[in-house]
C-alpha positions in Angstrom: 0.0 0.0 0.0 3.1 2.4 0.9 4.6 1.8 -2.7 1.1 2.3 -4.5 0.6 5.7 -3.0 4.6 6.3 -3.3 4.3 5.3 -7.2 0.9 8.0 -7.1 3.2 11.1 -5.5 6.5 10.2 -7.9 4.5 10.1 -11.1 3.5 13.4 -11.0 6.9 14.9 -10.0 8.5 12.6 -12.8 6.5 13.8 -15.3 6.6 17.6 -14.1 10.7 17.5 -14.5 10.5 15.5 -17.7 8.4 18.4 -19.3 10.6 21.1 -17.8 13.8 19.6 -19.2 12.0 19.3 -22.7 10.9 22.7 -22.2 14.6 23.9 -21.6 16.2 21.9 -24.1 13.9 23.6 -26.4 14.4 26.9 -25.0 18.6 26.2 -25.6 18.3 24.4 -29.4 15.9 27.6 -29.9 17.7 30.5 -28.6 19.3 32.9 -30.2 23.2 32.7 -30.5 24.7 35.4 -27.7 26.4 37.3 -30.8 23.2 37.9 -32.7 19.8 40.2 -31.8 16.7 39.1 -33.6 13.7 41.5 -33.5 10.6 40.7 -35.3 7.9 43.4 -36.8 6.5 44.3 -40.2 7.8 46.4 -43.3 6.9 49.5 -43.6 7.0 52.3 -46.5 6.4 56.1 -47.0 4.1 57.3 -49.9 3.4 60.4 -51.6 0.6 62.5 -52.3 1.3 64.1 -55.8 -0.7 67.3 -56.8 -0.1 69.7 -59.3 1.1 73.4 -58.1 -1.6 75.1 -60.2 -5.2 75.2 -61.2 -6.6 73.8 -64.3 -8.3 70.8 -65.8 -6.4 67.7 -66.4 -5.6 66.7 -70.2 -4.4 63.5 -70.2 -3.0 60.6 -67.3 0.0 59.1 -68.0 0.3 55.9 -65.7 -2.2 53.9 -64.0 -2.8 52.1 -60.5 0.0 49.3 -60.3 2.3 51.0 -62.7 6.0 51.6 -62.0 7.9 55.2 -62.6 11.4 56.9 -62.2 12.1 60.0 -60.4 11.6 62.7 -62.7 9.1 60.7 -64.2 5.9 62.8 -66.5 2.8 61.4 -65.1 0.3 63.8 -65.8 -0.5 67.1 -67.6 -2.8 70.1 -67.3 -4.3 72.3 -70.2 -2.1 74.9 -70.9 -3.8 76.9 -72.9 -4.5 79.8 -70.6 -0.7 79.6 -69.5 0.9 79.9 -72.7 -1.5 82.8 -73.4 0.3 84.4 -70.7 4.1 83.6 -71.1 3.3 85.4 -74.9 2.0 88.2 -73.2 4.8 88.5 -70.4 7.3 88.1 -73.7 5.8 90.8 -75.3 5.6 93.3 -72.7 9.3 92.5 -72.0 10.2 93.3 -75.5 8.8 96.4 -75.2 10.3 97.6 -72.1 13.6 95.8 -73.1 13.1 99.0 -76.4 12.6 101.7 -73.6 15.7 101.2 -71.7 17.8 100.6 -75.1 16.3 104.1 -76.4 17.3 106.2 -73.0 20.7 104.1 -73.0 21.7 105.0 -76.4 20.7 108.9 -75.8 19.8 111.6 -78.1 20.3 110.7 -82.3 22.9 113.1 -84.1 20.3 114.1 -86.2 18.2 115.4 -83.0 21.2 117.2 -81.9 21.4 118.4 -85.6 17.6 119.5 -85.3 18.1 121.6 -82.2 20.9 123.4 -83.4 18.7 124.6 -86.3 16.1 125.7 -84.2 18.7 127.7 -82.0 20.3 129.6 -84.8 16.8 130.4 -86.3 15.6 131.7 -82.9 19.1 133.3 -83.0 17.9 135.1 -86.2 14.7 135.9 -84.9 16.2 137.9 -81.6 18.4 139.7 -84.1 16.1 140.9 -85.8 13.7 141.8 -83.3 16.5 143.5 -81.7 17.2 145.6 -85.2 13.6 146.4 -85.4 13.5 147.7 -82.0 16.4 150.4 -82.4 15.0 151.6 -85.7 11.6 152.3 -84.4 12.7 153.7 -80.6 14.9 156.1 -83.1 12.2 156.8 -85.4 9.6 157.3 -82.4 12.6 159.8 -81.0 11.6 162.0 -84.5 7.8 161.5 -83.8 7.7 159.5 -87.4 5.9 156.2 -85.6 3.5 156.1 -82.9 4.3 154.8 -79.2 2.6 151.7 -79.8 4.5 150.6 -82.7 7.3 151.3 -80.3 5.8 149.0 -77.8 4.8 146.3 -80.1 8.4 146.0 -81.2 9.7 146.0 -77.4 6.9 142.7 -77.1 8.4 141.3 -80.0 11.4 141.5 -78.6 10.9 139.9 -75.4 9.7 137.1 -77.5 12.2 136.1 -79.3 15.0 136.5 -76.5 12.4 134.1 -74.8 12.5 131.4 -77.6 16.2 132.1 -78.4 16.3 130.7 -74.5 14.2 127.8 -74.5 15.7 127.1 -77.6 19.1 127.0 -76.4 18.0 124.8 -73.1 16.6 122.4 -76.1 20.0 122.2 -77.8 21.6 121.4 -73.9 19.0 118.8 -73.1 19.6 117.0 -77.0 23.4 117.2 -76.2 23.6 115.8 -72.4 20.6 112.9 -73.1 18.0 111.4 -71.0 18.0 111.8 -67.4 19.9 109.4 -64.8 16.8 108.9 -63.0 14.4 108.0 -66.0 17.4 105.7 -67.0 16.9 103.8 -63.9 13.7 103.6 -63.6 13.1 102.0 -67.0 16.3 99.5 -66.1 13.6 98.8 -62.7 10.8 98.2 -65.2 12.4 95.8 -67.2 13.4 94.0 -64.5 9.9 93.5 -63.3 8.9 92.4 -66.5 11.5 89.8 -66.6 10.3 88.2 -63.0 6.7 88.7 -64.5 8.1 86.6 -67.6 9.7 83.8 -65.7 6.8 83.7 -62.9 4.4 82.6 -66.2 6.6 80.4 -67.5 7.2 78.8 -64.1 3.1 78.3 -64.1 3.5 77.0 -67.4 5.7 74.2 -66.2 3.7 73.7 -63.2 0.8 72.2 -65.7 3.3 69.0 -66.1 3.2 66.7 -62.9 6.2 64.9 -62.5 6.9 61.5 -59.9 9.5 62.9 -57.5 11.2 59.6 -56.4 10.9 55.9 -58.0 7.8 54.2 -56.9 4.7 52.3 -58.1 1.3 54.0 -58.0 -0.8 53.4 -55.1 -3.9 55.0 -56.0 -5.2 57.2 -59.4 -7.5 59.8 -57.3 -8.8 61.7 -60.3 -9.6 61.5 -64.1 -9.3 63.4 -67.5 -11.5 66.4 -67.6 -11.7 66.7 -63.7 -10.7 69.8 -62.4 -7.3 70.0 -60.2 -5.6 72.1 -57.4 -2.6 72.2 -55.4 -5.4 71.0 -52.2 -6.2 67.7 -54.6 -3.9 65.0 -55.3 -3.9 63.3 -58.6 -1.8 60.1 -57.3 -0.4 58.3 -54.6 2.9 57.1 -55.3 4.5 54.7 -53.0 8.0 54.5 -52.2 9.7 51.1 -52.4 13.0 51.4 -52.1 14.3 51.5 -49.7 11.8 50.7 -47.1 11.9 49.5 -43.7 11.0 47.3 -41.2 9.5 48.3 -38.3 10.5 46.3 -34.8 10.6 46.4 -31.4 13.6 46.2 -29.1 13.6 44.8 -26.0 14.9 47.2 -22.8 17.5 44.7 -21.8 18.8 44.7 -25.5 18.5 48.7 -26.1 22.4 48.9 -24.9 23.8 46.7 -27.9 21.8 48.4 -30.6 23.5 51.7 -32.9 22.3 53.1 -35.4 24.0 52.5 -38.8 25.0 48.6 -37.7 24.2 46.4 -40.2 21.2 43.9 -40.4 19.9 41.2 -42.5 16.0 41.2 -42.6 14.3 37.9 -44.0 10.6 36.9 -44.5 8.5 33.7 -44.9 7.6 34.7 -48.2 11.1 34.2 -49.8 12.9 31.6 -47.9 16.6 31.5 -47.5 16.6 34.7 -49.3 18.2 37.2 -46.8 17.6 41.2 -47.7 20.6 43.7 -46.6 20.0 46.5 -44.4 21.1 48.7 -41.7 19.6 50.5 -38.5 18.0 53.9 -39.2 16.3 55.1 -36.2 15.9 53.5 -32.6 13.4 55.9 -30.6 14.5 57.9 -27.5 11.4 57.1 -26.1 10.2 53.8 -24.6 6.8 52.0 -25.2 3.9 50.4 -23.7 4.9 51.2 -20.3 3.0 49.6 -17.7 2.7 52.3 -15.2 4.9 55.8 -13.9 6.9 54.2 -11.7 8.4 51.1 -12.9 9.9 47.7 -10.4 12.5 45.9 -11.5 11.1 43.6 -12.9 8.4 46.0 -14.6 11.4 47.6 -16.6 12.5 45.1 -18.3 9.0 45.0 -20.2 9.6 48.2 -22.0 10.5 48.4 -25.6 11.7 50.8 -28.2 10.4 51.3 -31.4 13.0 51.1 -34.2 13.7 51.0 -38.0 15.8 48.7 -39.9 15.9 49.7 -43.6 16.3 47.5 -45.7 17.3 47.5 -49.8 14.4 46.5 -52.2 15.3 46.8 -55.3 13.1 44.5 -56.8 10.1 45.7 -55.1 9.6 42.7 -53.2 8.9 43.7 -50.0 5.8 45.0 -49.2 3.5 47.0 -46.8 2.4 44.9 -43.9 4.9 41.9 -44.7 6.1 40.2 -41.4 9.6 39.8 -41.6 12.7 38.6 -38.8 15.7 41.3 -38.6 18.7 39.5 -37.5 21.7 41.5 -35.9 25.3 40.4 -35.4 26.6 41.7 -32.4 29.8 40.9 -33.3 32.2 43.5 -35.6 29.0 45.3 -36.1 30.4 48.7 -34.4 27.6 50.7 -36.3 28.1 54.2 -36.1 26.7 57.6 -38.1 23.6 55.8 -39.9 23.9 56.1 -43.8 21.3 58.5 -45.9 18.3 56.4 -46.7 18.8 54.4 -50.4 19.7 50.7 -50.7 23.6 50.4 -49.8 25.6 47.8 -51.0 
């Protein structure tokens, strides 16, 4: 009876250590090798709203949801009527100032000179003999042979003519020195506006082409030919494949052997065996999912870190949402300043 009950207390404690030394065998064929961190999360990517930068109605779509582009890339295009119209009229007004300033700048024509001259010496003439007439009538009035106001219409006359000899001779001075300084300048200012106002319509002229700004594939065609389009409405969504990233978690207790620019191999059910290149971007400052404001010991080993491990796709093969295992050797991995984002070799 003592070794039935003995067998019933054994049993259970036999089978309890048999299961934990499974469970830690397991655990130890299982674990991770101490020179290498392995995170787990998703990939991740960064898309694009494109919109044109002026208002019109769209003439034609060139690409189509699923389609791939280049940076640089024409993917759509506005009427331009309106915007030529205006780039011919900014071209013609700059024409004409552009005559202006050349006409001040070159100054008064020999033959305007040559003009003014003429007019001098005949108002020259003129003074002369008003002057003549004047003496022969003041001495004939002296005789009482002409009245006073023949006298007095001669002295008029006079004045006149040393008047227009004057203004004559200011004409000549004006011919001979050329336009003012200040009307130079201000016809130089003119142009200048004209040739902003020229390159601001041609700069809306370009603005009815829509161009991809990075290489991507297009997420989403938001509008149509014939629909009407502002900077507020995007045309597509373009998202950005390469590189992308994935986006883990790291542990407290491993936040010490993590840099940023230490290289990392991401890999994903999807292609097996296939390992993907990348490096570490970005490791938060801040920590995540914290259970409460003041943590126990063994509370703080629960927090984790949000990072990103970017990763080269230059086949377009990984995608948003994909689960994927980052693996990190700890070991000649010093890391460092991270590299720009792009695929690295």
């Amino acid at each position: 009876m003592n070794t039935k009950k003995l067998r019933l207390v054994l049993l259970p404690l036999i089978l309890v250590v048999a299961v934990a030394a499974a469970v830690l065998l397991w655990r130890r064929e299982h674990a991770a090798p101490a020179d290498r961190l392995t995170l787990y999360g998703n990939i991740d990517i960064r898309d694009v709203q494109l919109a044109f930068n002026a208002n019109g109605r769209i003439q034609s779509l060139a690409v189509r949801e699923g389609d791939a582009v280049q940076a640089g890339q024409l993917v759509a295009q506005l009427d331009p009527v309106r915007y030529a119209d205006a780039v011919a009229q900014a071209q013609s007004r700059l024409a004409a100032q552009a005559q202006v300033l050349a006409r001040l700048e070159a100054g008064s024509r020999p033959e305007e000179i040559a003009q003014a001259r003429a007019q001098l010496a005949a108002a020259q003439a003129a003074l002369d003999n008003a002057e003549a007439t004047y003496r022969r009538l003041v001495s004939l009035a002296r005789q009482d042979f002409v009245s006073p106001q023949a006298v007095d219409n001669a002295a008029a006359a006079l004045k006149a003519a040393r008047a227009e000899f004057a203004a004559r001779r200011q004409v000549l001075a004006l011919a001979v020195k050329g336009p003012r300084k200040e009307d130079i300048d201000a016809a130089r200012a003119a142009l200048k506006a004209d040739q902003a106002a020229l390159a601001l319509a041609q700069r809306e002229l370009a603005d009815t082409k829509l161009y991809s700004p990075a290489a991507g594939v297009i997420d989403d065609r938001i509008l149509e030919p014939g629909d009407m389009a502002s900077p507020q409405t995007p045309v597509y969504t373009v998202a950005l494949n390469n590189p992308v990233w994935a986006r883990v978690y790291v542990p407290e207790t491993a936040l010490g052997q993590m840099r940023t620019g230490m290289r990392a191999e991401i890999s994903s059910d999807s292609f097996p065996g296939r390992q993907f290149r990348g490096w570490i971007g970005y490791v938060s400052p801040t920590a995540e999912f914290t259970p409460k404001t003041v943590e126990t010991p063994d509370l703080r080993t629960q927090l984790v870190y949000q990072a990103r491990v970017y990763a080269c796709n230059p086949d377009g093969v990984l995608r948003l949402g994909m689960p994927v295992t980052v693996t990190i050797s700890l070991h000649g991995n010093a890391g460092g300043q991270a590299p720009e984002p792009g695929c690295r070799p």
